[in-house]
N, C-alpha and C positions, 0 to 999 in steps of 0.2 A: 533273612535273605532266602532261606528255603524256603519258607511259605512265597513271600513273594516268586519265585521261579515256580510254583505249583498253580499260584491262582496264573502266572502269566502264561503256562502251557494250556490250561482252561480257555483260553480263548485264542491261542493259535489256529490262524486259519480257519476261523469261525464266521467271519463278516462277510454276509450276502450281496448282493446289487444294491438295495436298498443301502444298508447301513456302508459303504464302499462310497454310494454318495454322499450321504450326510460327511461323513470325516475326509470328503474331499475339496466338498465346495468350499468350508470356509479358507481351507489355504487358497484357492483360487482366487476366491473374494480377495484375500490377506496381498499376494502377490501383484493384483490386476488394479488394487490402487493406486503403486507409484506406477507402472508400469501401462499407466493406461495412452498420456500421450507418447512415445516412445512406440510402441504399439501400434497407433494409428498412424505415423508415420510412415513403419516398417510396411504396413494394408493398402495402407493408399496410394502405394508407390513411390513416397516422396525420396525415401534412403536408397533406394534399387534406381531412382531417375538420378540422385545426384552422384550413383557413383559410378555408373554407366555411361552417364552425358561429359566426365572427365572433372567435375566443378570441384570432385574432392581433389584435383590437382592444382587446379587451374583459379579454383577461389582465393584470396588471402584469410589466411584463418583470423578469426574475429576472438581479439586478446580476452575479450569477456569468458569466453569457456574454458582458458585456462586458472590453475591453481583449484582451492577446495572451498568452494561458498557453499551453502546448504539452501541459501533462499536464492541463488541464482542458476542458468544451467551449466553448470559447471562440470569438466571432466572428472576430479576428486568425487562432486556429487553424485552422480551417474554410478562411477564403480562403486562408491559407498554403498549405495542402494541396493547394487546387483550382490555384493557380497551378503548384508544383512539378508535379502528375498532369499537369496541362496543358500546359509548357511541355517535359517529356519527354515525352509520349506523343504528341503533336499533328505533331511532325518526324519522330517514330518512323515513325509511321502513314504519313507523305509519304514517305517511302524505301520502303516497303515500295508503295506504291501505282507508284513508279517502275520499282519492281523487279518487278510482277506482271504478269504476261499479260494484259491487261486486255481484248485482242480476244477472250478465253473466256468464254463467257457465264457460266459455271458461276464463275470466279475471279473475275468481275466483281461477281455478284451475293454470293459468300460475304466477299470483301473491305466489299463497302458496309454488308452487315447484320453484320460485323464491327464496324465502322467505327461504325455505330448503336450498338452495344449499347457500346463503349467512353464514346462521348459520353454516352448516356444515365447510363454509371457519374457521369461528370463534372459531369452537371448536376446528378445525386443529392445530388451532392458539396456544392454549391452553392447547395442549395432551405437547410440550416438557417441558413446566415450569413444570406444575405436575408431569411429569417423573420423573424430573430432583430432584424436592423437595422429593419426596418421597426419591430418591435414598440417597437424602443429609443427610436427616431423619433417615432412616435406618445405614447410614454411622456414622453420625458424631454428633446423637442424636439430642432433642426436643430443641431449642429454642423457645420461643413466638416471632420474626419475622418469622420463617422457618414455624411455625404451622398457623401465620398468614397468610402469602402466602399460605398455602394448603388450610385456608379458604374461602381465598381469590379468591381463584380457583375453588373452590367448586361451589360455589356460583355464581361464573360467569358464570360456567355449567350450573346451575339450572335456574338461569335469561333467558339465551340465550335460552333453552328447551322450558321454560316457554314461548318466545316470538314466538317460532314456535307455539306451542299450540295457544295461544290467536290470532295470525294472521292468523292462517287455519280454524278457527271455524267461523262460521255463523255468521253475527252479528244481534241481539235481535231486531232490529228496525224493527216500525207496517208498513204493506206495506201498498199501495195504497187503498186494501178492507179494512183496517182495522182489519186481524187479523195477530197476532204476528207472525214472523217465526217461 
C-alpha cells in the first residue's frame, strides 16, 4: 500500500492539456452513447417546447414509459442509465481532476468545460424520466415509487450540479510559497 501511495504522489497533478484530453474523451464518448437521443431533444428544443407550451400537463401520459423495460423507453430505463453514466463517469472525472495540473490555467479551464459538457450529457439524460414522471403524477396521481423516482431525480440533478461546482473550483492546496490559494 505504501509503494502504491508513493508511485500515486508521482503523478499528482502532473497531466498537461494534451494528456487531460486523452483521459477525458473516452468518458465522453462512454457517456454520449445512451445519452445521445435524449440530448438531441433537450438542442432542439423539443423538452423546453413541451414543457413551456403546457403538453407536460395537458398531454395524457402514454402507459408505455411507465414501469422498467430496458428495450423500451421507459422511466426505470431512463434513470437506470443516468445512474450507471453517473456513478462511472462521476469518479472517473475525480481521478482525472487529481491527476491534472490544475495550477495551468489552460488544463484548468479545458478540464471544467470538459467537465460541463459531460454533466450537461447527464442531465440530458435525465430531463425524459422527470418529464415523463411528472406527467404520470399529474396523470394518474402520487404513488410512493412514482414520488420516489421524482426523488430520485431530483437529487441526481443536485449531485451532478453539485459535481460541476466542486470540479471548477480552485482547489485549497498550499502552493510551493507556502501561502494557501
Amino acid at each position: 500500500m505504501k509503494r502504491l501511495n508513493q508511485y500515486l504522489k508521482r503523478f499528482h497533478q502532473k497531466l498537461g492539456v494534451f494528456g487531460t484530453i486523452i483521459f477525458m474523451l473516452p468518458i465522453l464518448y462512454w457517456v454520449w452513447l445512451p445519452a445521445q437521443k435524449p440530448c438531441i431533444s433537450v438542442f432542439n428544443g423539443y423538452v423546453l417546447n413541451y414543457v413551456i407550451s403546457g403538453k407536460l400537463f395537458s398531454e395524457k401520459f402514454d402507459i408505455v414509459h411507465a414501469g422498467f423495460v430496458l428495450d423500451q423507453p421507459t422511466i426505470g430505463k431512463w434513470l437506470f442509465w443516468f445512474s450507471v453514466m453517473a456513478m462511472s463517469c462521476l469518479p472517473y472525472m475525480a481521478a482525472v481532476r487529481w491527476f491534472s495540473n490544475r495550477e495551468n490555467n489552460a488544463v484548468r479551464w479545458l478540464y471544467g468545460m470538459l467537465v460541463i459538457v459531460v454533466c450537461i450529457l447527464l442531465l440530458c439524460m435525465l430531463s425524459w424520466p422527470l418529464c415523463w414522471l411528472v406527467q404520470y403524477i399529474h396523470s394518474m396521481g402520487f404513488t410512493p415509487k412514482r414520488i420516489g423516482g421524482l426523488v430520485y431525480g431530483i437529487v441526481g440533478m443536485f449531485v451532478v450540479i453539485g459535481f460541476i461546482v466542486w470540479a471548477n473550483r480552485r482547489s485549497g492546496h498550499v502552493r510551493h510559497t507556502g501561502k494557501p490559494e
